[in-house]
N, C-alpha and C positions, 0 to 999 in steps of 0.2 A: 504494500500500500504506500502510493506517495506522500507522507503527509503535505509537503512543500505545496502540493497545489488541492489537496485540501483546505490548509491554511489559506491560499492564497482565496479561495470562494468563501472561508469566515472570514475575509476581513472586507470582502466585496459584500459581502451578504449585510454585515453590522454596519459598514457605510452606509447602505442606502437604504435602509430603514431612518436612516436620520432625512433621505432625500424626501421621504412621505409627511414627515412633522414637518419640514419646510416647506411642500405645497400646499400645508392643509388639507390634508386625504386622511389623516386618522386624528381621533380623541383618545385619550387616557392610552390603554395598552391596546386597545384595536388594533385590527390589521396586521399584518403579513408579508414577508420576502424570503422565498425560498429560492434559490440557487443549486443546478444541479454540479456535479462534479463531473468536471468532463470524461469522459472515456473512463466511467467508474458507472456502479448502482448505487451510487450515492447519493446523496443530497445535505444541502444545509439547512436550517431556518430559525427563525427566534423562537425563544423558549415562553412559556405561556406566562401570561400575567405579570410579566415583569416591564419595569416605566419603557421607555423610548430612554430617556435621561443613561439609565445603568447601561442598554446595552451594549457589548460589546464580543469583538471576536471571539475572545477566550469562556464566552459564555453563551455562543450560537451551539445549535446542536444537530449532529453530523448525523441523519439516518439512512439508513437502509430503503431500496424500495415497495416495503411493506409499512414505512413509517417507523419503522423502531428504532430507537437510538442505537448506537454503536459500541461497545464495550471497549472503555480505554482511552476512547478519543476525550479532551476537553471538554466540560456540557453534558456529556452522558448521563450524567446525575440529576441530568435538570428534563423534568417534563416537556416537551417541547409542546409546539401551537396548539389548540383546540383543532385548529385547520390541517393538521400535519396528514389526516388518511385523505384530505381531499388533494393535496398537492402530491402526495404518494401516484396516487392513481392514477392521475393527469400524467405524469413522469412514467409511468410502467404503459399506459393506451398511446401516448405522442412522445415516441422516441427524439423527437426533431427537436421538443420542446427545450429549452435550457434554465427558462427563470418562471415562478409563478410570482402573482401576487394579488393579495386582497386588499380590500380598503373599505373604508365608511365614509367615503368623500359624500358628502351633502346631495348635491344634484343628480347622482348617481345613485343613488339610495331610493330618491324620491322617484325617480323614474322606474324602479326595480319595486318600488311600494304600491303602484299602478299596474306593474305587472306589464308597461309599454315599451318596446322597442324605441328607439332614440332612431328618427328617420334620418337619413341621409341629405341634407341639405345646405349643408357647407362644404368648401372645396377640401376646408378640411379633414373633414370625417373621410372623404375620398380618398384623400391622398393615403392617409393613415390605418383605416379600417378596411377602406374598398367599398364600402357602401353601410347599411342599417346597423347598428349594433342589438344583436337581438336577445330576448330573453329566455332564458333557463328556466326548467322547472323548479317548485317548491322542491328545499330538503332539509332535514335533519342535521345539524353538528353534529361532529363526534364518532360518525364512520363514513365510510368510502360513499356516498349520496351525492355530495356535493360532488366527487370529484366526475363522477358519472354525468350528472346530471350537465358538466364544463365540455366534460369530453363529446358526449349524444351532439350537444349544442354546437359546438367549436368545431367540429370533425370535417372537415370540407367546405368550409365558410373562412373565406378570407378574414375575418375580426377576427383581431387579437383579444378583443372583449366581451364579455357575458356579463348582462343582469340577470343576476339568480333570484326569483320570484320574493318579492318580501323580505330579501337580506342584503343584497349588494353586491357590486361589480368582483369579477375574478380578472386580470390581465395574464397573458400568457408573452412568452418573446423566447427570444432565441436565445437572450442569456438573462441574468436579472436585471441588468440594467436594461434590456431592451423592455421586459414585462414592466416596470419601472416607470419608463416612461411612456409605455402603452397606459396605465392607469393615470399617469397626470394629461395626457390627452383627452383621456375619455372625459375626468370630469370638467376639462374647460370646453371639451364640446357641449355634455350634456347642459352647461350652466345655460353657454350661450342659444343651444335650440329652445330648451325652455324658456330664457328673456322673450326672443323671438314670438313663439307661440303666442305667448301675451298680447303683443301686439295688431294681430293677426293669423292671416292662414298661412301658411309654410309654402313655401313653393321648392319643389321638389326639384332636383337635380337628372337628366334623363342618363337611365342605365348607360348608354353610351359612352355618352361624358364621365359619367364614375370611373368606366373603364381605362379610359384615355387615363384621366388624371390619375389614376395608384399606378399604371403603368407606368407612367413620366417619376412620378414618386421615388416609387420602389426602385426605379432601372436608370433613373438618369440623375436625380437633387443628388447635391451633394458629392463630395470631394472621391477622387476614386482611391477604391480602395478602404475609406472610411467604412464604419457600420450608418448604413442608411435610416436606418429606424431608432 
């Protein structure tokens, strides 16, 4: 086992947990960032109910992909997320996947409290999702439900994001920073389609033009060679 790049995904993993308290995506100990280990069945994530404030690498916790901590490693001692069977599951059904993360970002919550897909109607959502951010069925904390319920949903749908019915956004990416900043996109989309609404009716963006625009996105923004997303 390497630890070296074990370590090196607990200290990616306990940095950007702090990126979530600076965009205003979680309260108290809410929310989540889990980081897989590359070319391992590994994974990282925070350990449950502990502040934002304390976290830190030497206290993320290294599991397995059944969710169970690792014997030996740093943090084994420590109960990891509430969320830990649902980013388990997510990691063992989308091998491609690299980062999860959850959040209780406001506008995002309220949209998932509705039980409404967040339409497509900025160039943004386009560029970034590809089109609707759609919703997940109700589930249960505490076993593999949620992860299912990410997976059914995300499975061949370009969005990196799910509203999960009456709890809130999950982001998926290709490493945690990419899930990372899939979740701070989502909820400055979701703010601004809901200001929007207010004012009126939405005017919708046509399939087409979605396509154009996450094509130019994904294949062409941005410096070569950088991560695009």
């Amino acid at each position: 086992m390497d630890t070296r790049q074990i370590d090196a995904v607990r200290d990616d993993v306990a940095r950007l947990h702090a990126e979530l308290v600076r965009a205003g995506l979680v309260v108290w100990t809410g929310g989540n960032v889990s980081g897989r280990v590359p070319g391992t069945d590994l994974f990282v994530i925070k350990p449950s109910g502990v502040s934002y404030d304390d976290l830190a690498p030497e206290n993320m916790v290294v599991c397995d992909l059944d969710g169970r901590p690792v014997p030996g490693l740093p943090g084994s001692e420590r109960q990891p997320s509430s969320d830990t069977a649902a980013h388990a599951y997510v990691y063992r059904q989308m091998p491609e996947v690299g980062g999860v993360v959850h959040t209780h970002s406001t506008y995002a919550v309220a949209w998932a409290a509705r039980g409404e897909e967040i339409p497509c109607v900025i160039t943004a959502m386009a560029d970034e999702f590809g089109g609707p951010i759609p919703v997940g069925p109700f589930a249960i904390i505490g076993d593999d439900s949620i992860g299912r319920g990410i997976v059914e949903t995300l499975r061949g749908h370009r969005s990196r994001a799910v509203l999960m019915r009456n709890h809130g956004p999950f982001t998926i990416g290709s490493s945690a920073k990419d899930a990372v900043k899939a979740a701070v996109m989502l909820e400055d989309v979701a703010r601004t389609v809901h200001i929007a609404r207010q004012g009126g009716d939405l005017v919708p963006i046509d399939p087409a033009d979605i396509d154009r625009l996450y094509d130019r996105y994904q294949n062409v923004y941005g410096q070569q060679g950088d991560e695009r997303r």
